[in-house]
C-alpha positions as CSV (number, residue, x, y, z in Angstrom):
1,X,-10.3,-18.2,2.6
2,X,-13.4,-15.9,2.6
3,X,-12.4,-12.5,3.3
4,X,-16.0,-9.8,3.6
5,X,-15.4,-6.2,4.7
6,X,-18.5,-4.4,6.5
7,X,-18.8,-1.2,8.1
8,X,-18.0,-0.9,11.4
9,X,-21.7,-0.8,13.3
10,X,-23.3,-0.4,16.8
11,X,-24.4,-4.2,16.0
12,X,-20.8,-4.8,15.4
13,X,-19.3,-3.8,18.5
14,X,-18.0,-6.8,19.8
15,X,-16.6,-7.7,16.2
16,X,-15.0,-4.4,16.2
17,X,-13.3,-5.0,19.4
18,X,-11.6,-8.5,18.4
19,X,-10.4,-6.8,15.9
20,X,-8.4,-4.2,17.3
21,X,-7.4,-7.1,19.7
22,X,-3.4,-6.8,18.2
23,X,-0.6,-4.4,18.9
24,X,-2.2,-0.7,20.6
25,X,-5.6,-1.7,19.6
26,X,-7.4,-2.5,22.5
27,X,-5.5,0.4,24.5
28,X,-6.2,2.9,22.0
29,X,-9.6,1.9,21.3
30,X,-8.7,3.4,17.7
31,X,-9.5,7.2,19.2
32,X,-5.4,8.2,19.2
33,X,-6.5,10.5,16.0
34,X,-9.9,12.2,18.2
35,X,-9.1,13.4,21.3
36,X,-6.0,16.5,22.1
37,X,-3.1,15.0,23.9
38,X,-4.0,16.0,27.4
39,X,-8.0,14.1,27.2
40,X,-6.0,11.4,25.7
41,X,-3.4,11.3,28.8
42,X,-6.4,11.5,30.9
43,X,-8.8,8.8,29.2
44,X,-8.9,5.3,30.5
45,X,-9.6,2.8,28.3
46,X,-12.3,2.0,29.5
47,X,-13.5,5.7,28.8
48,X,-12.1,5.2,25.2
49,X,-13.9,2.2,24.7
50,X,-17.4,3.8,25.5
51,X,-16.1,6.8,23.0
52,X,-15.6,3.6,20.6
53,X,-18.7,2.1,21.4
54,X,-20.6,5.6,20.6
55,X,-19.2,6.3,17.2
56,X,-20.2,2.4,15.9
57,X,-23.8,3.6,17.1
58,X,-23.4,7.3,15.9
59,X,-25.2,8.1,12.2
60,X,-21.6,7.2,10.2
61,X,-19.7,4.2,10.8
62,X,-15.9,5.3,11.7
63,X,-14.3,2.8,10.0
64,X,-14.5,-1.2,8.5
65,X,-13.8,-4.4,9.8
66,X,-13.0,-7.2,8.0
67,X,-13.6,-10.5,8.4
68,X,-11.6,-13.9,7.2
69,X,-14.0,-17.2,7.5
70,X,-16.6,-15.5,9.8
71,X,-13.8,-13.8,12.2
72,X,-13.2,-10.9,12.9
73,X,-9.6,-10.0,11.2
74,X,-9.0,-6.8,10.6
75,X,-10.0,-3.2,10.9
76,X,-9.8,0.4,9.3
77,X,-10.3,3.8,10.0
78,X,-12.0,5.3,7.3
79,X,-13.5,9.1,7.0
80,X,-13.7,12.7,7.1
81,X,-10.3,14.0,8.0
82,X,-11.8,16.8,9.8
83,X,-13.7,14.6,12.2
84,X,-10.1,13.2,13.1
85,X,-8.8,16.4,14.9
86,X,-5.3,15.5,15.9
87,X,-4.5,14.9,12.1
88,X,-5.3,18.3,12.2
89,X,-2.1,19.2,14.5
90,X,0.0,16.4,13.6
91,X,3.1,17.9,11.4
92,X,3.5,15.2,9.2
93,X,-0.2,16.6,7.8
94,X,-0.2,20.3,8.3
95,X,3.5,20.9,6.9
96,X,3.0,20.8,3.2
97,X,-1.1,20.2,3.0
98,X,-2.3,19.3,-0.7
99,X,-5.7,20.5,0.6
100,X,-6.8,23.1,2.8
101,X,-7.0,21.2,6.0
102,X,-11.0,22.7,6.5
103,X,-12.2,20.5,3.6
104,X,-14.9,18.7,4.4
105,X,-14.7,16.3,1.3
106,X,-11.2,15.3,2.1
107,X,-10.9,11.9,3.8
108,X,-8.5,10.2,5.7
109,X,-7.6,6.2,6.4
110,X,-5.3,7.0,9.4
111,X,-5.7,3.1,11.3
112,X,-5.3,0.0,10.4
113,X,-5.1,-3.0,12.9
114,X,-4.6,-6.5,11.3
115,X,-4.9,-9.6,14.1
116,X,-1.3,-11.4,14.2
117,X,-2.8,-14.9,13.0
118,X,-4.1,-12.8,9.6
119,X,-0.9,-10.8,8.6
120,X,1.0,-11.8,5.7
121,X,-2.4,-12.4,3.5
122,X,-3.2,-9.1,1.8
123,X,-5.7,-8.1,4.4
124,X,-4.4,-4.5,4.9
125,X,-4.6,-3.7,1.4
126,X,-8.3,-5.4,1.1
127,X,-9.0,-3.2,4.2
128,X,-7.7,-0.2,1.8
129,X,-9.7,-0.8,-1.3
130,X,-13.0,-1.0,1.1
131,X,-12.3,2.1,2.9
132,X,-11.8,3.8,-0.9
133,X,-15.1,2.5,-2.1
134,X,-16.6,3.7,1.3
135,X,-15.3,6.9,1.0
136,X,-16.0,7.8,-2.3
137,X,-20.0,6.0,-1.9
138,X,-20.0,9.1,1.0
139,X,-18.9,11.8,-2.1
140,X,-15.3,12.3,-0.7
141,X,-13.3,14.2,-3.5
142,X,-9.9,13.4,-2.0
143,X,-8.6,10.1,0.2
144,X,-5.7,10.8,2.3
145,X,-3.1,8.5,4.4
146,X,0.0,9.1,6.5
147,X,1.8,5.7,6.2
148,X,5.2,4.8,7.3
149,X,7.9,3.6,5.1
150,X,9.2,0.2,6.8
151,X,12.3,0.7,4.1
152,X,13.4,3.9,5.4
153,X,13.7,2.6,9.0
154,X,12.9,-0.2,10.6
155,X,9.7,-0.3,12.6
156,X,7.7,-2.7,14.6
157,X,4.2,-4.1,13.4
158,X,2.8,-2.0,16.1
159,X,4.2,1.0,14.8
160,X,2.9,0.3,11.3
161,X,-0.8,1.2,12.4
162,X,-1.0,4.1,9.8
163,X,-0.2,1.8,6.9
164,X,2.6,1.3,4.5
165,X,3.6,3.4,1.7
166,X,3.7,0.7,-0.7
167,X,0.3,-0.6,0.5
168,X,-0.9,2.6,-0.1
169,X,1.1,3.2,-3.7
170,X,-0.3,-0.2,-5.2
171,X,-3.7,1.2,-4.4
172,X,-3.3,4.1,-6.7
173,X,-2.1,6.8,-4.0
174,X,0.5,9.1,-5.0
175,X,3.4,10.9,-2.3
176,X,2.5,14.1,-1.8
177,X,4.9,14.9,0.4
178,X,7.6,13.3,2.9
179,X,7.8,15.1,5.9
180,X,10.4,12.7,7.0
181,X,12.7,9.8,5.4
182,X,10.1,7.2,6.6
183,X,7.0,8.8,6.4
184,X,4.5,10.0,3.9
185,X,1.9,12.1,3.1
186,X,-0.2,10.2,0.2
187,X,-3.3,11.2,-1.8
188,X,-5.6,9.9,-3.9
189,X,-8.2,12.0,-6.4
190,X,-11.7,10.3,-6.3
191,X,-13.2,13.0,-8.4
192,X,-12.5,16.7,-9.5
């Protein structure tokens, strides 16, 4: 098994949607953590697909996508938490923040989608050691994530598109804070 991890580009598009073909993927179009509840409400998905389709050809790639023997397998959403403004209201983030919620240099993985045929193989955590590398390439100072404990209370694989805590804890992430029994606020210091 060949696994490569590449950022998500406007050349990519059609890569990037097989991979959010599993669980809310292709509904969401991955743009849950961008727009206020009510434009979210309001977009089709066809609307959030041409939001997609815009950031892959925007100036940063918003996230990876990773590939098993040539197909597309997986994806991640990888980068600047402010650009991600719902984190920015959601209280399992702004209840006990470890960083002012304005910082710039602060990044977030807050999406992962991994096709049902390629679970069980790693893929999620690959996904997370790309999006770390990408993030501290761009000179993030701090990597955030907001995963769910699957230990705490049972979930669905659907549910687990913000990650898992242990995913997260064998990639070096420490709990900053638990806003609830089954979720997490995790953190990891790329540089002082």
């Amino acid at each position: 098994m060949t696994i490569e991890i590449l950022p998500a580009t406007g050349d990519r598009f059609d890569d990037a949607e097989t991979a959010l073909d599993s669980g809310d993927g292709p509904e969401c179009q991955c743009q849950w953590w961008l727009l206020p509840n009510g434009p979210w409400k309001e977009a089709s998905v066809d609307q959030r697909t041409e939001l997609f389709r815009a950031e892959l050809d925007g100036p940063r790639p918003p996230g990876l996508i990773a590939y098993v023997d040539g197909e597309p397998a997986g994806w991640v959403r990888v980068g600047p938490r402010v650009a991600q403004p719902r984190l920015l209201r959601t209280r399992d983030v702004t209840s006990s923040p470890a960083e002012s919620l304005d910082a710039d240099d602060v990044w977030a993985v807050s999406c992962f989608v991994v096709r049902t045929q390629h679970r069980g193989r790693g893929l999620a955590a690959k996904l997370l050691d790309a999006a770390i590398f990408t993030a501290r390439e761009a000179g993030a100072r701090v990597v955030e994530g907001y995963p769910l404990d699957p230990k705490a209370a049972k979930r669905s694989s659907n549910q687990l598109f913000r990650g898992t805590v242990s995913v997260f804890e064998d990639a070096g992430f420490t709990i900053v804070d638990r806003p609830k029994p089954d979720r997490a606020l995790v953190s990891l210091t790329l540089r002082d």
